[in-house]
N, C-alpha and C positions, 0 to 999 in steps of 0.2 A: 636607470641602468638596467641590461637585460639582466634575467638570472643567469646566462649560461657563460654570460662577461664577468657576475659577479665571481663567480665559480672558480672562472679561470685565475683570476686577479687574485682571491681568494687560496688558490693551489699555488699559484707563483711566490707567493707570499711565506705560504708555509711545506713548501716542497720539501725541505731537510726533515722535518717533525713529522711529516705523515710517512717518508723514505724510513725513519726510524721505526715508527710502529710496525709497518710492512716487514722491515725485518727484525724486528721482535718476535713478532707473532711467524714469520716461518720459521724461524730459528728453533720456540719453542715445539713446533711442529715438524721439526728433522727435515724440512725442506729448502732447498737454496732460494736466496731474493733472487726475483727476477726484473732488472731495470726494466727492462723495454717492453714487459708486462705490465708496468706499471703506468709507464710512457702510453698506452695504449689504451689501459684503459680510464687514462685521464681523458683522451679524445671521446671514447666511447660515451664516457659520462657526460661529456659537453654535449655529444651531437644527441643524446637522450633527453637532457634538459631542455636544447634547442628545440626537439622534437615537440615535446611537453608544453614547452613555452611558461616553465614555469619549474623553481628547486622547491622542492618540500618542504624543508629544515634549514634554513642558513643558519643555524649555529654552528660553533667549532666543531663541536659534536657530532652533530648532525652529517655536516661533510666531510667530514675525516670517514666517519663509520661508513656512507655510503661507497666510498673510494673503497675502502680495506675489503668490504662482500663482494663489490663488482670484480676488485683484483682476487679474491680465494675463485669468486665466479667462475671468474677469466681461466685461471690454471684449469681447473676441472675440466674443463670444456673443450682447453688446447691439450688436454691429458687423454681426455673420454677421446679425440677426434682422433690422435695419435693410436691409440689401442685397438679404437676398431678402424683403421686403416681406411677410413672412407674419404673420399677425394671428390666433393662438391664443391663443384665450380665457383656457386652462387654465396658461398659460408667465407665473407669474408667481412672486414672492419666495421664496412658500415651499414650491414644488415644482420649481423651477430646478435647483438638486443632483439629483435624482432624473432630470429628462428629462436632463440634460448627460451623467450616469454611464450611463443605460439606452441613450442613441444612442451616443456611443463605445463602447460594449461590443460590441455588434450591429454597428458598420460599421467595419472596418479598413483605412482608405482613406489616399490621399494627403495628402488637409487633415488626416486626424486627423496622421499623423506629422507633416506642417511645423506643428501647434501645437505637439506634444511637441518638436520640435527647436527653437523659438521659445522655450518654457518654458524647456528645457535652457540655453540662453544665456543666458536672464536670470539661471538659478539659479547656471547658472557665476560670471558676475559677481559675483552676491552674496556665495556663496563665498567668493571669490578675498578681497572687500575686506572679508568676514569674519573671515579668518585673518589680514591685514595689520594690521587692526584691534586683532585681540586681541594680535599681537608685536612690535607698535610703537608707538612714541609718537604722539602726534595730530600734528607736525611731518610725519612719516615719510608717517602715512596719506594726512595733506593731498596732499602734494606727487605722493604713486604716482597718490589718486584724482583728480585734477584731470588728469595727464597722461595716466591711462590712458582717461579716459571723452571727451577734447576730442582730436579728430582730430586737428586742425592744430594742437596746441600741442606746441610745440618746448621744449627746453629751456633757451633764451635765451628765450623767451615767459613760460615759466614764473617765472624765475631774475626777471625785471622785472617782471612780474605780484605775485608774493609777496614781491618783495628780499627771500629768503632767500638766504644762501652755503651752495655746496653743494650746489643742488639734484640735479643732474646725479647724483653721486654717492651721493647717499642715493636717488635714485629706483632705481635699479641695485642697492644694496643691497635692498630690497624687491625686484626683480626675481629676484635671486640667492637669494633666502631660498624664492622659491616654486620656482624650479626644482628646488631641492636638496628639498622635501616637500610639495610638491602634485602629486601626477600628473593627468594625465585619465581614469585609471580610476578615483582614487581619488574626483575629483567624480562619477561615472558612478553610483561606487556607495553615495556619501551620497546623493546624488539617488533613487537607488531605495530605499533605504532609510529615506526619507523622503515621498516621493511616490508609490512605485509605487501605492499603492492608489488615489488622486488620479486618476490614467491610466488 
């Protein structure tokens, strides 16, 4: 099987679960989900693989993460084209990938880092509530992900919000579990090792 079939088969599969994180992650970011951003740059991602002739990462992981930077990608770039009001003909669907990689290559500027460092934070996130995910029960993850993505929610917010017992405590244990093996180098360098070509 091609990769760019496995991908798709792969997306069809888990469309609801990756629709969720997309809007997890804009939510906690004060931005509205965008469907047909999403729709779009599921194609995008195929006709990049097809191009490649080859996925990277087929783990869950793997694919999920690529989808969620190509779709923060995608906004930026439909945000940046809207603000500076530029209307080229040739900037559409299926040469987007090519001018996005051909202009970040040539200009190593300020905006280019504050998107890598914007990227970086989301991919952190995902991370982080990746590994919580895979080492704890859906209770556990509940309770880390709701307090760690709502600003103001406290732990008596939480503890009355979910009448769970215990939250306090279990939210700490998730706490404690990442400090003892998640470093910041070591996202730094799943990140690169996942994305550098992306950049």
């Amino acid at each position: 099987m091609e990769d760019y079939t496995f991908f798709l088969q792969y997306v069809g599969k888990n469309y609801e679960a990756i629709k969720s994180k997309l809007k997890l992650l804009s939510n906690q970011h004060k931005q509205p989900y965008d469907d047909d951003a999403y729709h779009e740059v599921v194609i995008r991602c195929h006709n990049a693989i097809k191009k490649k002739g080859f996925l990277k990462d087929k783990s869950d992981y793997g694919i999920q993460s690529y989808i969620i930077i190509s779709y923060f990608n995608y906004l930026r770039e439909v945000a940046r084209a809207a603000h500076n009001k530029k209307k080229d003909k040739n900037f559409d669907s299926e040469n987007i990938d090519e001018a996005y990689e051909q202009y970040y290559n040539k200009h190593n500027t300020s905006a280019t880092d504050k998107i890598k460092s914007d990227l970086y934070k989301d991919f952190a996130i995902l991370y982080l509530m990746q590994v919580v995910e895979e080492n704890f029960d859906q209770e556990h993850f509940y309770l880390f992900r709701v307090k760690h993505l709502s600003k103001d929610m406290t732990y008596k917010k939480l503890a009355e919000k979910t009448n769970i017992k215990g939250v306090r405590q279990k939210v700490l244990e998730v706490k404690k579990f990442l400090q003892e093996n998640v470093t910041k180098e070591l996202i730094k360098e799943r990140f690169n090792e996942l994305f550098g070509e992306l950049l």
